[in-house]
N, CA, C, O and CB atoms as a CASP TS submission, in Angstrom:
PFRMAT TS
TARGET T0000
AUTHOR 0000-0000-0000
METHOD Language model
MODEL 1
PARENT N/A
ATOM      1  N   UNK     1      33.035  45.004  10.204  1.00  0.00           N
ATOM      2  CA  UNK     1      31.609  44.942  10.488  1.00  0.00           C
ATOM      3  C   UNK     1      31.244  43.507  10.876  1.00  0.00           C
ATOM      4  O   UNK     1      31.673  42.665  10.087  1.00  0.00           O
ATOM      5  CB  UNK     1      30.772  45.421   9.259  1.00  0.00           C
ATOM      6  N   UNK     2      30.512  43.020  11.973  1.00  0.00           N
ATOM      7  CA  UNK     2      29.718  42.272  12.476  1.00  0.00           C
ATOM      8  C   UNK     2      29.013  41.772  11.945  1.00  0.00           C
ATOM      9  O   UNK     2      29.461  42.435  11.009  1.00  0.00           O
ATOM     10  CB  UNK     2      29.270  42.569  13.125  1.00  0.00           C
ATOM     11  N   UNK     3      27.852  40.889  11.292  1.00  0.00           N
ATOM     12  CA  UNK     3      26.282  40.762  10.688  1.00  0.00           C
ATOM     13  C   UNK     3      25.622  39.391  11.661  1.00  0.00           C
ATOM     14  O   UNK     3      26.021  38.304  11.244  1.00  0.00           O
ATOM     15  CB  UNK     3      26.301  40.309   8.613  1.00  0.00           C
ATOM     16  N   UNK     4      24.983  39.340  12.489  1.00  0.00           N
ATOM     17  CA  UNK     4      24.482  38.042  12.787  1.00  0.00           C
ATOM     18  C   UNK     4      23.119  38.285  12.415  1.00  0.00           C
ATOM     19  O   UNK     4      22.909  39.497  12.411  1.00  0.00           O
ATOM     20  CB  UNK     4      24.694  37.519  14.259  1.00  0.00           C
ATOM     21  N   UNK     5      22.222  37.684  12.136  1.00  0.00           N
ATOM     22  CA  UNK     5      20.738  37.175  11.983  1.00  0.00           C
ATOM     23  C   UNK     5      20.043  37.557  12.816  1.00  0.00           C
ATOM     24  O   UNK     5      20.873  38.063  13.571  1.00  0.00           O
ATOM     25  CB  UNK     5      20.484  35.896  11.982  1.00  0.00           C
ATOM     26  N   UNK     6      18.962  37.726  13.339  1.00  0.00           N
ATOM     27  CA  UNK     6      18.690  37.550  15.128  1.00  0.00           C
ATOM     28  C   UNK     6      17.248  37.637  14.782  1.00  0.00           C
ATOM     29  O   UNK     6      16.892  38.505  13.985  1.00  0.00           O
ATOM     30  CB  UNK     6      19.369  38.961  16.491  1.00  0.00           C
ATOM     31  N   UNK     7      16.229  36.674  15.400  1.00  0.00           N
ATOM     32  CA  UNK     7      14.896  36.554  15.317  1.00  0.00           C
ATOM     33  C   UNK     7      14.113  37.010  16.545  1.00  0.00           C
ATOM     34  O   UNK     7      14.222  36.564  17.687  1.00  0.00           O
ATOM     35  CB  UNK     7      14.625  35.249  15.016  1.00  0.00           C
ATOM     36  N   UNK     8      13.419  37.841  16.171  1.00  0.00           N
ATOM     37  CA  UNK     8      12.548  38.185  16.970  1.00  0.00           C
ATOM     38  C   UNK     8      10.810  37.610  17.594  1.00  0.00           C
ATOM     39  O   UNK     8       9.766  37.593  16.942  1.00  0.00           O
ATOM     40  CB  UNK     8      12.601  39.184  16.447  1.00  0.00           C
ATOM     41  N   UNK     9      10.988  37.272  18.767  1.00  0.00           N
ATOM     42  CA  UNK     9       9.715  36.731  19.534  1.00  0.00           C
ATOM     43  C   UNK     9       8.390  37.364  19.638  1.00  0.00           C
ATOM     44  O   UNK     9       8.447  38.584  19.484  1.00  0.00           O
ATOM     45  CB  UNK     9      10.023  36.597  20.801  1.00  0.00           C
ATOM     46  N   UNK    10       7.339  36.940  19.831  1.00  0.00           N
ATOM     47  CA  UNK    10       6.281  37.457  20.508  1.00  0.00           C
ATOM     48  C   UNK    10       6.108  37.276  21.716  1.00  0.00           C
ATOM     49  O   UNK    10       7.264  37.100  22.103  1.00  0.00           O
ATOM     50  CB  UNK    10       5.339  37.172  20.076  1.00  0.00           C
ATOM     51  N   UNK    11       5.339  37.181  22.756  1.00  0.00           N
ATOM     52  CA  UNK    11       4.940  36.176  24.119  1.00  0.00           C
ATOM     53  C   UNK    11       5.441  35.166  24.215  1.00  0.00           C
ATOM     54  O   UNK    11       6.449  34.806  24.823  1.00  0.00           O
ATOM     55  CB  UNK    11       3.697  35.731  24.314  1.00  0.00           C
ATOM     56  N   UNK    12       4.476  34.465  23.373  1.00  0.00           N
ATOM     57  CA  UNK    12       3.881  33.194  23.366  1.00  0.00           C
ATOM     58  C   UNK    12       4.807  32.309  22.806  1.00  0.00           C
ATOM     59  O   UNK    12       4.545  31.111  22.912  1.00  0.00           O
ATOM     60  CB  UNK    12       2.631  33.149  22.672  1.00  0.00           C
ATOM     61  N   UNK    13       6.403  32.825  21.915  1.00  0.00           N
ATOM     62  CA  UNK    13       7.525  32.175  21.574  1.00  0.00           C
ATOM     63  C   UNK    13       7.380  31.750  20.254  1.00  0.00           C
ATOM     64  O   UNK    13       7.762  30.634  19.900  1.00  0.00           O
ATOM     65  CB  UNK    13       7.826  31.143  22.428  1.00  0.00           C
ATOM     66  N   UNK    14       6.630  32.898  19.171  1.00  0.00           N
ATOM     67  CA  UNK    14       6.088  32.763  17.613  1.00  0.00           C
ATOM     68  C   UNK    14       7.436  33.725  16.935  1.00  0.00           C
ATOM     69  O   UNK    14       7.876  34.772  17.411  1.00  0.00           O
ATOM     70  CB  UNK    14       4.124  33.604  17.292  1.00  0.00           C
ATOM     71  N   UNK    15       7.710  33.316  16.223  1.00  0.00           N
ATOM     72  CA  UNK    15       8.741  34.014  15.534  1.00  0.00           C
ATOM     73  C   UNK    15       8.290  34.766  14.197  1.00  0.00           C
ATOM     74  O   UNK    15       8.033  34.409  13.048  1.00  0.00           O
ATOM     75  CB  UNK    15       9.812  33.019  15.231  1.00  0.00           C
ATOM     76  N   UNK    16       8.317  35.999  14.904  1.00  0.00           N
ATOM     77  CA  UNK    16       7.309  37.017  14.307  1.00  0.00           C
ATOM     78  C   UNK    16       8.209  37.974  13.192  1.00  0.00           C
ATOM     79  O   UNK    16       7.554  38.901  12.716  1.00  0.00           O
ATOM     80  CB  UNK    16       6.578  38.046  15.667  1.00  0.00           C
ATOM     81  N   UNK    17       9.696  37.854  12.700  1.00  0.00           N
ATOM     82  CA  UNK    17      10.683  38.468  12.124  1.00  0.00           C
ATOM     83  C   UNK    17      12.212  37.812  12.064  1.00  0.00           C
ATOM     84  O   UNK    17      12.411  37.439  13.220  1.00  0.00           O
ATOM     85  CB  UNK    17      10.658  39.651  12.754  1.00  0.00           C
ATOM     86  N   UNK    18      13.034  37.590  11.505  1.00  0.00           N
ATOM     87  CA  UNK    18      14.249  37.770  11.422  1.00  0.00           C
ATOM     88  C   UNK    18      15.425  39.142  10.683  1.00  0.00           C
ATOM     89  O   UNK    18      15.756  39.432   9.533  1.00  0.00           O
ATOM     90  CB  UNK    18      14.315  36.663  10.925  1.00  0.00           C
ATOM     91  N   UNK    19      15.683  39.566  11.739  1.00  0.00           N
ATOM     92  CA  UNK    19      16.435  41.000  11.035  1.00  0.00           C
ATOM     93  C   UNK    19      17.882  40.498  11.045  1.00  0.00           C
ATOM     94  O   UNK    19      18.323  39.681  11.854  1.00  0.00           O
ATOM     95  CB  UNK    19      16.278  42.684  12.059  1.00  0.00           C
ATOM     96  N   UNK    20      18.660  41.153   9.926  1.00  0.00           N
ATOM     97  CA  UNK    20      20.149  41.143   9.843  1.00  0.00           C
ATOM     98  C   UNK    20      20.899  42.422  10.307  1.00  0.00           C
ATOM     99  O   UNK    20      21.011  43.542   9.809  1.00  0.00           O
ATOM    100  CB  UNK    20      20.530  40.885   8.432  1.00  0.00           C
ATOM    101  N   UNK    21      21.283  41.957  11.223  1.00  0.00           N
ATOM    102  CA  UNK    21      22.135  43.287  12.352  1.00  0.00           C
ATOM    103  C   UNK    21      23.470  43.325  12.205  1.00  0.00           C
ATOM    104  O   UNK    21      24.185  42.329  12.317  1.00  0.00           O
ATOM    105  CB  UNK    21      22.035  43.072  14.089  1.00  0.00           C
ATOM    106  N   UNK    22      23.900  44.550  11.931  1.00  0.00           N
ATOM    107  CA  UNK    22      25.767  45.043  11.702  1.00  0.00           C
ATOM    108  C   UNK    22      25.698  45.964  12.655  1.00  0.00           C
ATOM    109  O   UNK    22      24.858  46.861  12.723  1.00  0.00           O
ATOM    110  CB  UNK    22      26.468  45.853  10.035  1.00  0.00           C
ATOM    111  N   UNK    23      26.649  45.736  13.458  1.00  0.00           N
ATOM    112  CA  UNK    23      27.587  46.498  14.324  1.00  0.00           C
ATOM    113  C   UNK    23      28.794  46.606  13.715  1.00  0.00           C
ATOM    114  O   UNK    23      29.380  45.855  12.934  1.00  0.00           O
ATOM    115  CB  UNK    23      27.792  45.930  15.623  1.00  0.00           C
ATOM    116  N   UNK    24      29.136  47.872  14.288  1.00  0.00           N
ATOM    117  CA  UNK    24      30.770  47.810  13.761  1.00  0.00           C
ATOM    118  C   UNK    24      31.727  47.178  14.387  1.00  0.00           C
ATOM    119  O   UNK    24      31.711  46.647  15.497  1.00  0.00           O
ATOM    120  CB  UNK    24      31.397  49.005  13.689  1.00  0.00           C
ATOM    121  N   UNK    25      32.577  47.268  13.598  1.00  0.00           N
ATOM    122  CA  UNK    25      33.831  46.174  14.182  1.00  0.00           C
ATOM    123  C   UNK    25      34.921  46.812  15.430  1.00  0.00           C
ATOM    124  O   UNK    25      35.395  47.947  15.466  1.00  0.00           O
ATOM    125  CB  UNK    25      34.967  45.750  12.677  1.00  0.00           C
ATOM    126  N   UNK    26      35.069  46.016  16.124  1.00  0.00           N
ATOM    127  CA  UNK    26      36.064  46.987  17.479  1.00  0.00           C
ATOM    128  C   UNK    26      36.473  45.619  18.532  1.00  0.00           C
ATOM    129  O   UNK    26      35.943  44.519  18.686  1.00  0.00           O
ATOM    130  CB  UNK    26      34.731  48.565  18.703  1.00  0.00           C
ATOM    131  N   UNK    27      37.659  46.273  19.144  1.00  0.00           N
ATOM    132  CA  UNK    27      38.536  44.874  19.756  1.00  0.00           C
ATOM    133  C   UNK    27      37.592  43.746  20.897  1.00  0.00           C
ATOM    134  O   UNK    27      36.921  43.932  21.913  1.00  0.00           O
ATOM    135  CB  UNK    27      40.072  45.610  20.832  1.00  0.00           C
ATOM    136  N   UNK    28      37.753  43.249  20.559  1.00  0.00           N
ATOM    137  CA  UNK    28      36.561  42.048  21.329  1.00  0.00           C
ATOM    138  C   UNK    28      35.215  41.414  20.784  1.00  0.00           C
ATOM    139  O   UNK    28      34.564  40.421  21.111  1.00  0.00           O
ATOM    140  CB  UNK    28      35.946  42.691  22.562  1.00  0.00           C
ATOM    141  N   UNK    29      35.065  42.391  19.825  1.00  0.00           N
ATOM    142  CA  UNK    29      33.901  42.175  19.196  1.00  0.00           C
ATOM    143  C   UNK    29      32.629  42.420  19.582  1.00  0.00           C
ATOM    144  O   UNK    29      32.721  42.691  20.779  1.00  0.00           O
ATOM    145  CB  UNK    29      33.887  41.191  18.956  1.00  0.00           C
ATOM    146  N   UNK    30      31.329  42.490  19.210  1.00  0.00           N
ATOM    147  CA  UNK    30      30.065  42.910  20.207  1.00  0.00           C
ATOM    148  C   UNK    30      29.804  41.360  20.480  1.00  0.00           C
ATOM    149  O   UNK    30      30.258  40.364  19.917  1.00  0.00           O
ATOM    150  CB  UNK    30      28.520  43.939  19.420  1.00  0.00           C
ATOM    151  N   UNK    31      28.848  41.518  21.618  1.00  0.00           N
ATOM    152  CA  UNK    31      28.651  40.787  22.590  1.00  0.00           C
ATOM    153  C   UNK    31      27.126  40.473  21.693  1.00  0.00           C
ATOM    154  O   UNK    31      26.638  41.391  21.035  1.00  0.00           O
ATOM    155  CB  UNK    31      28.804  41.508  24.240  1.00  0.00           C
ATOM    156  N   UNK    32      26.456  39.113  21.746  1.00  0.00           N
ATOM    157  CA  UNK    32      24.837  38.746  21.799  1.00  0.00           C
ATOM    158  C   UNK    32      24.360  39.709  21.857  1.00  0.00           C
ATOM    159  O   UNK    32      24.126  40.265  20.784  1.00  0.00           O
ATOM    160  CB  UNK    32      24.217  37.978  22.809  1.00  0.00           C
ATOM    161  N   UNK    33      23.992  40.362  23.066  1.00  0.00           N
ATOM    162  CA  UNK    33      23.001  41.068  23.927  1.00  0.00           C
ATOM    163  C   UNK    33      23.252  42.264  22.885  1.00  0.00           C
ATOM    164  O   UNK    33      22.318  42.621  22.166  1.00  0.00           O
ATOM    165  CB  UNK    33      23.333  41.299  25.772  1.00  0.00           C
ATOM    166  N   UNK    34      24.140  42.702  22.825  1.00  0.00           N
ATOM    167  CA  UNK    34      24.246  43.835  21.527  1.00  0.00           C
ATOM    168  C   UNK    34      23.300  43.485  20.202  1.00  0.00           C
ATOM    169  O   UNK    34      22.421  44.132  19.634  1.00  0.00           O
ATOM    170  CB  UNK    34      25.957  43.869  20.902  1.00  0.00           C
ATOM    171  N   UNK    35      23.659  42.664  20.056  1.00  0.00           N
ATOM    172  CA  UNK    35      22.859  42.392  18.403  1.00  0.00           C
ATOM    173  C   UNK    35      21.048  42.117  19.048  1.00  0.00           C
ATOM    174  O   UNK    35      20.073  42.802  18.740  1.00  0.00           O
ATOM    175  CB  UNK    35      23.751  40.340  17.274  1.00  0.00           C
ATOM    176  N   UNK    36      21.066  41.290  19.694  1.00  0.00           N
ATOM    177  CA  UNK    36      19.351  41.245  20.455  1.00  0.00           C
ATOM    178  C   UNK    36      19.000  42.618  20.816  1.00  0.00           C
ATOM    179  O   UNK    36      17.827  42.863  21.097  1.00  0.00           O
ATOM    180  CB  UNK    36      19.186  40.272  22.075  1.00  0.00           C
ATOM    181  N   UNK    37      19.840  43.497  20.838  1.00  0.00           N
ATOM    182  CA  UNK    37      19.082  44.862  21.447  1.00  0.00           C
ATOM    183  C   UNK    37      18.575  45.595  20.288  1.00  0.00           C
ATOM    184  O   UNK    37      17.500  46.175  20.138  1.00  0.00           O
ATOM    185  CB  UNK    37      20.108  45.932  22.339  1.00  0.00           C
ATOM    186  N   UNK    38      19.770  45.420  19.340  1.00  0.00           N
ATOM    187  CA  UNK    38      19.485  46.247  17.946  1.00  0.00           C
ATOM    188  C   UNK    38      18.170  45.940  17.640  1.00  0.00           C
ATOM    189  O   UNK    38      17.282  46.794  17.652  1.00  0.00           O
ATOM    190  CB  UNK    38      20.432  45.864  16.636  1.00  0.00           C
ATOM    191  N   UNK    39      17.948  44.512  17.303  1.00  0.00           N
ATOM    192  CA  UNK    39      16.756  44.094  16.684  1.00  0.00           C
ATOM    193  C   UNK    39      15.556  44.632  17.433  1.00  0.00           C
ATOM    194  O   UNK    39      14.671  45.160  16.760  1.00  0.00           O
ATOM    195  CB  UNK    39      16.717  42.613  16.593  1.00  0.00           C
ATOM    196  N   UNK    40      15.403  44.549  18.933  1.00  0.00           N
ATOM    197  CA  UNK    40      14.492  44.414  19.498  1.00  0.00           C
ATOM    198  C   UNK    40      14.177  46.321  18.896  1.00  0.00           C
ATOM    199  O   UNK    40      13.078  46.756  18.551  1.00  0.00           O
ATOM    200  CB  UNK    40      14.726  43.730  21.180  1.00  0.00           C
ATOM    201  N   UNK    41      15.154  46.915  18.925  1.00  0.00           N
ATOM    202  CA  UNK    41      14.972  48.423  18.834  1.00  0.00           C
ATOM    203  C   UNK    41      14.475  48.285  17.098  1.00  0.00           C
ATOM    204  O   UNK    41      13.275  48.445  16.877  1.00  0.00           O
ATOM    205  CB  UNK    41      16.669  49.513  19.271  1.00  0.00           C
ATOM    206  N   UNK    42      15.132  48.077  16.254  1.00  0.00           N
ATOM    207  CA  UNK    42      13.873  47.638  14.711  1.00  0.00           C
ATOM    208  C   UNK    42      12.744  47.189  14.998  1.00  0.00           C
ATOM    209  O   UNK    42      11.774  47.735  14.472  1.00  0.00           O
ATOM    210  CB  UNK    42      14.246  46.405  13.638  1.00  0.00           C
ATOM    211  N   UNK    43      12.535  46.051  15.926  1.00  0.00           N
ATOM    212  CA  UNK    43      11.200  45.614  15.861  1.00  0.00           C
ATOM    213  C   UNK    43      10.159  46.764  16.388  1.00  0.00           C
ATOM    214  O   UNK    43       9.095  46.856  15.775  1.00  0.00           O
ATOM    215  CB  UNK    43      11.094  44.295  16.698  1.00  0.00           C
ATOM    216  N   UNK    44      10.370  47.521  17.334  1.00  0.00           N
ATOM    217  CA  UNK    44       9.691  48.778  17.673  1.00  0.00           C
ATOM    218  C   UNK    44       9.699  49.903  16.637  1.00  0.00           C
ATOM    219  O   UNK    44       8.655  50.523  16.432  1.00  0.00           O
ATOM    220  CB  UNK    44      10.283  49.292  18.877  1.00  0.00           C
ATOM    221  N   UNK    45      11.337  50.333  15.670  1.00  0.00           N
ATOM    222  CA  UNK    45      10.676  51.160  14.871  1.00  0.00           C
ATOM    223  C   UNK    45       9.588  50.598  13.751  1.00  0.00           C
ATOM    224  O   UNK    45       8.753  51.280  13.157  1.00  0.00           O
ATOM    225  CB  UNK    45      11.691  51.859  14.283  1.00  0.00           C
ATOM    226  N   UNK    46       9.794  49.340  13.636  1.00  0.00           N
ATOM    227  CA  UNK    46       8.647  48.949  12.430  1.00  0.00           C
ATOM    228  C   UNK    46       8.049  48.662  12.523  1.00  0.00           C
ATOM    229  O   UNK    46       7.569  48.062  11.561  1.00  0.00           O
ATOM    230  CB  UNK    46       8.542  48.399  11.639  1.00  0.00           C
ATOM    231  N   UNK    47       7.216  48.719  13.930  1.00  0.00           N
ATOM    232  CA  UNK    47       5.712  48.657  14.279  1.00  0.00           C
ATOM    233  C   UNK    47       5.507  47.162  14.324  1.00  0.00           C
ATOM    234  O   UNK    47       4.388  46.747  14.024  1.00  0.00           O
ATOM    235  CB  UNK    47       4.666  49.432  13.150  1.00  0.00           C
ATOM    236  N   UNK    48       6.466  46.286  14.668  1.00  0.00           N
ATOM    237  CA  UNK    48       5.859  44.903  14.309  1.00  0.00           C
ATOM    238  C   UNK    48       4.745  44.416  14.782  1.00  0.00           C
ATOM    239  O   UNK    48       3.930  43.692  14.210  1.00  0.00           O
ATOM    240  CB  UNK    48       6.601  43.979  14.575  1.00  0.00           C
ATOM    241  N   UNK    49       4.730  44.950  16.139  1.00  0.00           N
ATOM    242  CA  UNK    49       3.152  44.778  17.009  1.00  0.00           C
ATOM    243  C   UNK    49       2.870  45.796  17.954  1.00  0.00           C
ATOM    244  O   UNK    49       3.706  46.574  18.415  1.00  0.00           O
ATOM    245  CB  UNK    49       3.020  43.405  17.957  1.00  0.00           C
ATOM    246  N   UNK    50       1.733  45.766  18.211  1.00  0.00           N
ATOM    247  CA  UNK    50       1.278  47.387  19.312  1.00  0.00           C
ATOM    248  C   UNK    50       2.116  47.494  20.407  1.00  0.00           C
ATOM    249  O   UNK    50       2.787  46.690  21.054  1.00  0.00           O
ATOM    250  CB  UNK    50      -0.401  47.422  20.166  1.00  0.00           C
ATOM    251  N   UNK    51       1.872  48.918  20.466  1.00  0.00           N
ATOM    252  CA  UNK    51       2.695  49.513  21.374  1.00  0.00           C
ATOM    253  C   UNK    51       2.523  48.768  22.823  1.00  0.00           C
ATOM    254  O   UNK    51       3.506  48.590  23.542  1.00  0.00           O
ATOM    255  CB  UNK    51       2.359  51.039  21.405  1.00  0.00           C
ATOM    256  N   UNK    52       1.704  48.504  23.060  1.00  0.00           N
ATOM    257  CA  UNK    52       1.173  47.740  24.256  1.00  0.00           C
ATOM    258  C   UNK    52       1.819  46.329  24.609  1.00  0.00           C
ATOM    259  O   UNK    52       1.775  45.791  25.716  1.00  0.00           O
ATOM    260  CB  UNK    52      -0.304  47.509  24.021  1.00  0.00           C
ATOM    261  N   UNK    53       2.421  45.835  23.472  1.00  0.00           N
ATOM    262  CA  UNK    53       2.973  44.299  23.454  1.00  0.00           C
ATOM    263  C   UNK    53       4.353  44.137  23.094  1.00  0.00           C
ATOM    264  O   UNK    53       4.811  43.007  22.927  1.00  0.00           O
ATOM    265  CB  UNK    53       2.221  43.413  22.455  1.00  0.00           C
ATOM    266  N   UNK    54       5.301  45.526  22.913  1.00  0.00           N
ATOM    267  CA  UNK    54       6.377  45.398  23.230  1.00  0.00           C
ATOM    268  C   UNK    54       7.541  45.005  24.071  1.00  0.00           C
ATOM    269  O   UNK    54       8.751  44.886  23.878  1.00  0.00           O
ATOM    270  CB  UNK    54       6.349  45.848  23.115  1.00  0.00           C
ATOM    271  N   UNK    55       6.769  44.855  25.023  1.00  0.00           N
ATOM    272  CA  UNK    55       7.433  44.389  26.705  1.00  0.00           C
ATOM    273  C   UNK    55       7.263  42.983  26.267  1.00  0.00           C
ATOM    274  O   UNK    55       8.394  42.544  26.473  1.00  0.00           O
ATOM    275  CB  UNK    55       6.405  44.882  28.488  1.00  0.00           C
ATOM    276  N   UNK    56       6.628  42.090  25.835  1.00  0.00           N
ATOM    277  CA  UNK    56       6.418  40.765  25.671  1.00  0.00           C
ATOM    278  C   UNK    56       7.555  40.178  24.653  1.00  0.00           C
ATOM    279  O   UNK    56       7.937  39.012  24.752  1.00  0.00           O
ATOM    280  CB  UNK    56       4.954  40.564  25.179  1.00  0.00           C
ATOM    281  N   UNK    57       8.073  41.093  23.651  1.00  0.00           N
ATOM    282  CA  UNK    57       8.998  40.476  22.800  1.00  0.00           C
ATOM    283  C   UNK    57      10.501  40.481  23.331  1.00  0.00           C
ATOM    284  O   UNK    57      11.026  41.309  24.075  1.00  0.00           O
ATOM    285  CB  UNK    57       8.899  41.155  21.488  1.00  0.00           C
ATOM    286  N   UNK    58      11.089  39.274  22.723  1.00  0.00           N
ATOM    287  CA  UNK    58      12.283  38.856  22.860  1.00  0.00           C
ATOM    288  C   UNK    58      13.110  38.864  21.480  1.00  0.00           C
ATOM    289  O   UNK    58      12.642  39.000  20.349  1.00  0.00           O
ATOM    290  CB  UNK    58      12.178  37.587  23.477  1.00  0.00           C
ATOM    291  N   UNK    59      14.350  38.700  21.822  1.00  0.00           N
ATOM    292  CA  UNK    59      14.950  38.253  20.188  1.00  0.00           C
ATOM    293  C   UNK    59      16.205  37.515  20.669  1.00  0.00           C
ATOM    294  O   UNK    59      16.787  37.848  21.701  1.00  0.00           O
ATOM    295  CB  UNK    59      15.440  39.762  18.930  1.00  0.00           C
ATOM    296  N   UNK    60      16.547  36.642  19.996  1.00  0.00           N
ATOM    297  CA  UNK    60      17.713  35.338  19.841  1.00  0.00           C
ATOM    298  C   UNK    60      18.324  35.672  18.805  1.00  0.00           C
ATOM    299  O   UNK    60      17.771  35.972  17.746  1.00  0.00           O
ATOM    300  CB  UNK    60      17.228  33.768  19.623  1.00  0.00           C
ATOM    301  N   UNK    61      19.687  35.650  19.034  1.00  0.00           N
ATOM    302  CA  UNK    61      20.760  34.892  18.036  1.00  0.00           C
ATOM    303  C   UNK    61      20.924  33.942  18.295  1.00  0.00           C
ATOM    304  O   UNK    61      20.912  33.498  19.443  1.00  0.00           O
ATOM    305  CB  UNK    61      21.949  35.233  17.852  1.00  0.00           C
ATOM    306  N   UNK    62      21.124  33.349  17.298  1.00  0.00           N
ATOM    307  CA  UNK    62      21.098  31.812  16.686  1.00  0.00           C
ATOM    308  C   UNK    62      23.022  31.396  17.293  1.00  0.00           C
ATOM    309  O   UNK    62      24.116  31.894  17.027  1.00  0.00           O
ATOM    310  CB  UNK    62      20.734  31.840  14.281  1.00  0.00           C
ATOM    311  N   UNK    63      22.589  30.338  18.116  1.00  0.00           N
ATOM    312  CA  UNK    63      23.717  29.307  18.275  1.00  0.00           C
ATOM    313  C   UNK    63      25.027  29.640  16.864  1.00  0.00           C
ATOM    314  O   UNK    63      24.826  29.745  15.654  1.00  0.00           O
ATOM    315  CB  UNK    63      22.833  27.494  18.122  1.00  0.00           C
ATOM    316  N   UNK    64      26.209  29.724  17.575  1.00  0.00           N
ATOM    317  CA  UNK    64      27.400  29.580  16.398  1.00  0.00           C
ATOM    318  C   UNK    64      27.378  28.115  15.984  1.00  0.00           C
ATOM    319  O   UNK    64      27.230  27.384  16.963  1.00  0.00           O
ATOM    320  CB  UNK    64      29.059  29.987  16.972  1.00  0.00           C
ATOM    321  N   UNK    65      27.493  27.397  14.698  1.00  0.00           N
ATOM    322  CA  UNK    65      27.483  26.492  14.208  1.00  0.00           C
ATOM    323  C   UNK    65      29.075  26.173  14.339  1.00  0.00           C
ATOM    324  O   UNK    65      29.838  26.967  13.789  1.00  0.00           O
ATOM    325  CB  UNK    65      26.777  26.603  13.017  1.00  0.00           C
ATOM    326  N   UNK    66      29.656  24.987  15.079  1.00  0.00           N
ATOM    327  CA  UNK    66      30.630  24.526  14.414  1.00  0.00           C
ATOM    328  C   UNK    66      30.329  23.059  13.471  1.00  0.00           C
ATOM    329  O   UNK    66      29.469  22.187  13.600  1.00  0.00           O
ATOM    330  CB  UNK    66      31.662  24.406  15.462  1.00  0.00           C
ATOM    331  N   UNK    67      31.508  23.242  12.434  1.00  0.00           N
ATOM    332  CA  UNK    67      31.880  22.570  11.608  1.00  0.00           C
ATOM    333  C   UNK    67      32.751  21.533  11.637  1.00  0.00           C
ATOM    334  O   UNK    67      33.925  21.797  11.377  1.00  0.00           O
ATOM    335  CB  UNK    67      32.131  23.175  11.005  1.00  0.00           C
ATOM    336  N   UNK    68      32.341  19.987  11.992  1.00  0.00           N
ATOM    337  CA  UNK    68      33.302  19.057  11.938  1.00  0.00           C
ATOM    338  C   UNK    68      33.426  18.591  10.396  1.00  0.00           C
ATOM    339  O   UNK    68      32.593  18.531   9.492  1.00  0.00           O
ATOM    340  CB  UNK    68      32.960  17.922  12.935  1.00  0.00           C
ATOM    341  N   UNK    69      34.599  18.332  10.452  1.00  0.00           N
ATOM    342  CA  UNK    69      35.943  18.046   9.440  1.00  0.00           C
ATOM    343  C   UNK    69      36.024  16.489   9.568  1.00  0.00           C
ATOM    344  O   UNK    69      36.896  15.864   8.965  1.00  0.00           O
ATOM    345  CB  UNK    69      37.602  18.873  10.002  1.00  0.00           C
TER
END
């Protein structure tokens, strides 16, 4: 299983949610755009904002952090 973070936008670039998204695990791994889709599809079932202002939201995963040693 997968888990990245991924925050979800409004318009205007307000960070209106952060959801924790699992995909399952499979050779290559999922791609960003996979985990941004999930969320964006939660943020619609949970009503985060009217139906009317769904087209306006975005969602980001967060940069991989490396770790210097």
């Amino acid at each position: 299983m997968w888990t990245r973070n991924v925050a979800v936008f409004d318009w205007r670039g307000k960070r209106l949610k952060t959801y924790p998204i699992v995909i399952e695990e499979r050779e290559g791994g999922p791609r960003d755009t996979e985990f941004a889709s999930e969320a964006l599809k939660r943020a619609r079932d949970d009503k985060l904002v009217p139906e009317d202002e769904l087209e306006g939201l975005t969602a980001k995963v967060p940069e991989k952090i490396k770790l210097w040693r």
